[in-house]
N, C-alpha and C positions, 0 to 999 in steps of 0.2 A: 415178498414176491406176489406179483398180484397176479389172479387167476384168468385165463382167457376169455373168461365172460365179462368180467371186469374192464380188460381191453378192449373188449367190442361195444361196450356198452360206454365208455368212456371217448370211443374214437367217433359213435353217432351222436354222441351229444355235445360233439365240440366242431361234428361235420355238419356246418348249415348251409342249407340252397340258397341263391336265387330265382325265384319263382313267379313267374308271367302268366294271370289268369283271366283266358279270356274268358267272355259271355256276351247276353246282354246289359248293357250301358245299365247301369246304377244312379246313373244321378235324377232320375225322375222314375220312381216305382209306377208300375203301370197297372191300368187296370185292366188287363186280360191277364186269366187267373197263372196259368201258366207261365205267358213270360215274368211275370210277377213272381212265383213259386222258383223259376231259374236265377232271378235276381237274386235272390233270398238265399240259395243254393250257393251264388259263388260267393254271396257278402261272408257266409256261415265258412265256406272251402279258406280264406281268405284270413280270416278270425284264426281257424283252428291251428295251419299252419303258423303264421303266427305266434301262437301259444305255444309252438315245437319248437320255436330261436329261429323260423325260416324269414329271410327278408321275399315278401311278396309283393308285389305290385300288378294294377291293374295298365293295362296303356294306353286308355285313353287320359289317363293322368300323367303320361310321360309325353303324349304325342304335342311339337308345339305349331301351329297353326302360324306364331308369326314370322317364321323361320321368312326367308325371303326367297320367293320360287327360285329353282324348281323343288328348294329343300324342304317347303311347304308339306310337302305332297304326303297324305298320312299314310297311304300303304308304304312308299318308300322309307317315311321313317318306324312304322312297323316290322319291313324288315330288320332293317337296323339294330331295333331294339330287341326283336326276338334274339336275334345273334349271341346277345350279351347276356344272356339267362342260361341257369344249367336245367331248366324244366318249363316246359312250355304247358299248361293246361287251356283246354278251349271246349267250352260248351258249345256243341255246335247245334245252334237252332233258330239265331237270328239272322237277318242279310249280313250283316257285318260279320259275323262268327263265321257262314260260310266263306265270306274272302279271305278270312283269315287263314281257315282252313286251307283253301287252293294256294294260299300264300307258302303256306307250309308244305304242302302235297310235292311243290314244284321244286325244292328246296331241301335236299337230302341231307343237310347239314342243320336244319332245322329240325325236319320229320324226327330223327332218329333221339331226338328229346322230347317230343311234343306225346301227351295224352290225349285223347280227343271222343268227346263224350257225345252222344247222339240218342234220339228218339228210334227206340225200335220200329215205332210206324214209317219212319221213314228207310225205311231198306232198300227202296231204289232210287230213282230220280238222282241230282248232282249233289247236292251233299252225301248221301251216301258215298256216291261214285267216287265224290273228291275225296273224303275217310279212308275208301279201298285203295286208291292212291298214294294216299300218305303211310298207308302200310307196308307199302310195296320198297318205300324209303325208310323204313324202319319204325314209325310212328303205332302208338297201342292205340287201338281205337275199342269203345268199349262203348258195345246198343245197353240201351235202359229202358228200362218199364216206368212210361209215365202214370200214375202221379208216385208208385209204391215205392221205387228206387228215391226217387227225391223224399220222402216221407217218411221213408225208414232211415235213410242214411246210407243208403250203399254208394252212391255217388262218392260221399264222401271217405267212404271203405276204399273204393278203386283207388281213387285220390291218395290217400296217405298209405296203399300198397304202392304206388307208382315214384312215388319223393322217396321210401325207405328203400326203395332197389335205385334210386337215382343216388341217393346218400351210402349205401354201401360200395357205389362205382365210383366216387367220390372219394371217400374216405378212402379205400384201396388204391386208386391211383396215386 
């Protein structure tokens, strides 16, 4: 008879996500140190998962541009694609991350999966607004200390507390 622990540890390692991380765009490392250090941030979130048995993807690698309008349209098919994920992450810090975010804000069937990571200097203005938004729809949003959260690794701590309670609701259903 195997012991409860056994059962539980046996039920998360056989329960995998699918997992949508957004940020900024990866395919041209930048040279402003920050979005550079955020790059690096989700390539690392991306990796890790990953290494957990998680199927991850990025979407500007799923988004298809020659779709034939109006199915073209890459927020349209962003939503889309959010839909089909059991864990939305979004570094919110570039233009794009912000749409994404209001994408999700509007969207209570999205929010209530989505994590969403944000510069503590920005506490007010519209991405904040949109983050408090999205909470409001169920979404974790979670301010970071730039550069020591990316540096240390707590981003990446939120991160994989946020998939192991996503993976316990998971596996329990």
């Amino acid at each position: 008879m195997r012991t409860i622990s056994e059962l539980i540890e046996e039920g998360f390692r056989n329960t995998h996500l699918n997992i949508l991380v957004f940020g900024p765009k990866i395919a041209t490392i930048s040279e402003d140190e920050k979005v550079r250090n955020l790059q690096n941030k989700r390539i690392v979130i991306r990796v890790e998962l990953e290494r957990l048995g998680h199927f991850v993807r990025y979407a500007e690698d799923l988004v298809d541009p020659n779709l034939p309008s109006p199915q073209n349209n890459a927020a349209l098919q962003e939503i889309l694609i959010m839909g089909e994920y059991d864990l939305i992450i979004n570094i919110v810090d570039t233009p794009g991350t912000i749409i994404e975010a209001a994408l999700i804000a509007i969207k209570p069937n999205l929010a209530n999966k989505t994590s969403l990571f944000i510069d503590n200097a920005y506490t007010s203005g519209l991405a904040a607004s949109t983050c408090e938004l999205a909470k409001l729809s169920g979404a974790e949003c979670h301010y970071y200390q730039y550069p020591e959260d990316l540096v240390d690794c707590h981003l990446l701590g939120y991160v994989i507390r946020h998939v192991e309670k996503t993976q316990l609701v998971k596996f329990i259903s």
